[in-house]
C-alpha positions in Angstrom: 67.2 77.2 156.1 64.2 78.9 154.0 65.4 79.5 150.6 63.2 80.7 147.6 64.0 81.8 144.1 63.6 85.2 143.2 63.9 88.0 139.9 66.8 90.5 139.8 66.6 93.7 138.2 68.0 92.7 134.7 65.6 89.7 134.6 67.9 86.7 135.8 67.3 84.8 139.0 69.4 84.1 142.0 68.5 82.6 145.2 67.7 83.8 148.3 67.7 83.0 152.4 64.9 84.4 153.7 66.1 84.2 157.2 69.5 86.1 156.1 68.4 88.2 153.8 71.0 87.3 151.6 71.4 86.6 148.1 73.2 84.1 146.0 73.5 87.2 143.6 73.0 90.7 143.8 69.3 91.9 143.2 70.3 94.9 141.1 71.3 92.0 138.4 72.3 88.9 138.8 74.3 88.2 135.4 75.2 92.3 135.2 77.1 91.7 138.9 78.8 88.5 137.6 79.9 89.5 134.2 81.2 92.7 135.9 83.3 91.3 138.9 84.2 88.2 137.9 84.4 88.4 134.0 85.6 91.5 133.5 87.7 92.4 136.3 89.0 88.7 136.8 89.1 86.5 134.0 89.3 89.2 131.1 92.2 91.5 133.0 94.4 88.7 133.4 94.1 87.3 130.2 94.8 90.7 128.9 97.1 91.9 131.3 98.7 89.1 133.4 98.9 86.2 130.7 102.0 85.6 129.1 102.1 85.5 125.4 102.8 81.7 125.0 99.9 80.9 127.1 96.1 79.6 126.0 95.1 78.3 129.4 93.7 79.5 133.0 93.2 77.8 135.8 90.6 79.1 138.0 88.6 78.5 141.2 85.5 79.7 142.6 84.8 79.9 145.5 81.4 79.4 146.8 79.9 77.6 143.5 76.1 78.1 143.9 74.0 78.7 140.9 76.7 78.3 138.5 76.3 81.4 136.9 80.5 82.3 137.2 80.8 78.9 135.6 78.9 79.1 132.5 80.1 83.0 132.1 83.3 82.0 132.2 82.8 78.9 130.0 80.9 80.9 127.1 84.3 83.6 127.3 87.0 80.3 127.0 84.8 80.1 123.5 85.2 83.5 122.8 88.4 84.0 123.8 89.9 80.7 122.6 91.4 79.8 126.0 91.5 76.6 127.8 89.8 76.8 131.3 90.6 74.2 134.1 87.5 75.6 136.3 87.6 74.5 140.3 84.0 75.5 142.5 84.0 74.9 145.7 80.7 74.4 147.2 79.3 73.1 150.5 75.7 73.0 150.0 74.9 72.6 146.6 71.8 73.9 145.2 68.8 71.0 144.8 67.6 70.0 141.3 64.1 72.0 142.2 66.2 75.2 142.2 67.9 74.2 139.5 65.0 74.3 137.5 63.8 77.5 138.3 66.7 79.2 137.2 66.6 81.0 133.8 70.2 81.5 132.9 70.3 79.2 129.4 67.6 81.4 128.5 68.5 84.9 129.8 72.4 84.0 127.9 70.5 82.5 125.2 72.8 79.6 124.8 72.1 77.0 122.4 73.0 73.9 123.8 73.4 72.1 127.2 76.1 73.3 128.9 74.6 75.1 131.5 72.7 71.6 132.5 76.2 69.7 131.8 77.6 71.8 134.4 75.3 70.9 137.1 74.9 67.4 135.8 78.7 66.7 135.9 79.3 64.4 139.3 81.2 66.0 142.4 85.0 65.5 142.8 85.9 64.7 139.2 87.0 66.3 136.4 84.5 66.5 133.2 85.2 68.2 129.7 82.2 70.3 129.7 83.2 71.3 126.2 86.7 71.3 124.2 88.1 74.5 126.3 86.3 74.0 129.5 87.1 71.4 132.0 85.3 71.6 135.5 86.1 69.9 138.8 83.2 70.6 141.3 84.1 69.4 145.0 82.1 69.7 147.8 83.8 71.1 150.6 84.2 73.7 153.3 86.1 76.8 152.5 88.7 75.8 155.6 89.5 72.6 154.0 91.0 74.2 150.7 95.2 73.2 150.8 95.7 73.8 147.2 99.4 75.6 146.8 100.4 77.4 143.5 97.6 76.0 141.4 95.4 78.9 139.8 95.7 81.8 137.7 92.2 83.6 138.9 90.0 83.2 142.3 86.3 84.2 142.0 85.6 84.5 145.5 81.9 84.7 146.0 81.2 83.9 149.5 78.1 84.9 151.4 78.8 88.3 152.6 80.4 89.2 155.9 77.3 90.4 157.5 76.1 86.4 158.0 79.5 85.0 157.1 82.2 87.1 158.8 84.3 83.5 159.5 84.3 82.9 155.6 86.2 86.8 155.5 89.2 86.4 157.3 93.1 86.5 157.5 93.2 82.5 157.9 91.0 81.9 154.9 93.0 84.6 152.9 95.9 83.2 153.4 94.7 79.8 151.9 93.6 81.8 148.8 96.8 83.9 148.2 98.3 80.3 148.9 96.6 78.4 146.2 97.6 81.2 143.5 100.5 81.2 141.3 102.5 84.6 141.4 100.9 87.4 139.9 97.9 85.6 140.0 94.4 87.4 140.8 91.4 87.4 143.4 88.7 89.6 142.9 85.3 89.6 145.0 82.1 92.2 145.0 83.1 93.0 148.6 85.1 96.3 149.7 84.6 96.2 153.2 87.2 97.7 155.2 87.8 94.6 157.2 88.1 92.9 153.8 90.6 95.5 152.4 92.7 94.7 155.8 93.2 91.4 155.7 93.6 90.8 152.3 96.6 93.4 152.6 97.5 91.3 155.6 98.5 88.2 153.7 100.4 89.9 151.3 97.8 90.8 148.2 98.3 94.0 146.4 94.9 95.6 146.6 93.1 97.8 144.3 89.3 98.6 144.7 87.1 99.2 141.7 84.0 100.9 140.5 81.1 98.2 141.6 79.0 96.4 139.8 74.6 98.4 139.3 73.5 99.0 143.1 77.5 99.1 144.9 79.8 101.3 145.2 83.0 99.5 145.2 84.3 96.0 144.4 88.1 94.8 145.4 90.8 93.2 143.2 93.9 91.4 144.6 97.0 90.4 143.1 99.5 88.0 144.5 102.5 89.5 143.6 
């Protein structure tokens, strides 16, 4: 499958699939859409609305892993936040050292060491210490295959939309996500497709859609209550 990297609107890059017409990340800005759905209306409302007191540490999985650019987001925030991260991406193609390359995140962020290269660099299905607060497991795997029970805080699910992926939007694999959080734990995903909407209400997430990142609409949070 034809894949090629291309500019978004606020300068960063994402990948895309020709034949699809589908991005890794949105074109109306790649780091604005991920520091809007999954920074600020994942990670940073549950740590400031769902995390108890006594607590310094979120556990967290992505799924559909791609570029990366969820992961070192979320690892530059355990820095400014002071939390500990234990960060899960799951990922069944991952992207080729080529593409790697091409992508200008460290300098778009402006980050000032490696991290963004440990990240990538870090071997599949074990557990690194990126840096003090940020601990990564990457594992290579189908979306189906995912058993965890009562494991994570926060779900960054960033799938390939419905329109070439309807299988990866269903009931079954909802259920495996409300699954694998704790109570009162968190899902939140660009998409706010009705069909979405339905069967995440379905499995028994409390739904709320939100104002969308530049160029949509809507975007959905869940809460497993």
């Amino acid at each position: 499958m034809q894949r090629k990297i291309i500019t978004t609107a606020d300068g960063s890059k994402t990948i895309q699939i020709e034949e699809w017409n589908e991005q890794y990340h949105s074109v109306h800005g790649a780091i604005q859409e991920a520091n809007h759905v999954y920074i600020k209306h994942g990670l940073l409302f549950f740590n400031s609305e769902m995390i108890q007191d006594s607590e310094n540490k979120i556990s967290i999985l992505e799924i559909g892993f791609g570029t990366g650019l969820n992961a070192i987001l979320t690892l530059l925030n355990s820095e400014q936040l002071k939390l500990e991260i234990d960060y899960f991406g799951v990922e069944a193609y991952p992207i080729s050292s080529e593409e790697l390359e091409q992508l200008n995140y460290t300098e778009a962020l402006e980050i000032k060491n490696n991290s963004f290269d440990a990240i990538h660099k870090s071997d599949w299905e074990t557990s690194h210490n990126i840096t003090k607060q940020f601990r990564l497991t990457k594992q290579q795997k189908f979306f189906d295959e995912i058993t965890d029970d009562n494991c994570y805080d926060v779900i960054y699910f960033d799938a390939f939309g419905a329109r070439v992926q309807p299988e990866l939007w269903t009931e079954a694999i909802f259920r495996k996500m409300y699954n694998a959080l704790r109570p009162n734990g968190v899902l939140v995903t660009y998409s706010a497709k009705g069909s979405v909407k339905r069967a995440l209400r379905a499995v028994g997430f409390e739904i709320k859609r939100l104002e969308g990142p530049p160029g949509k609409r809507h975007m959905l949070r869940a809460i497993k209550r």
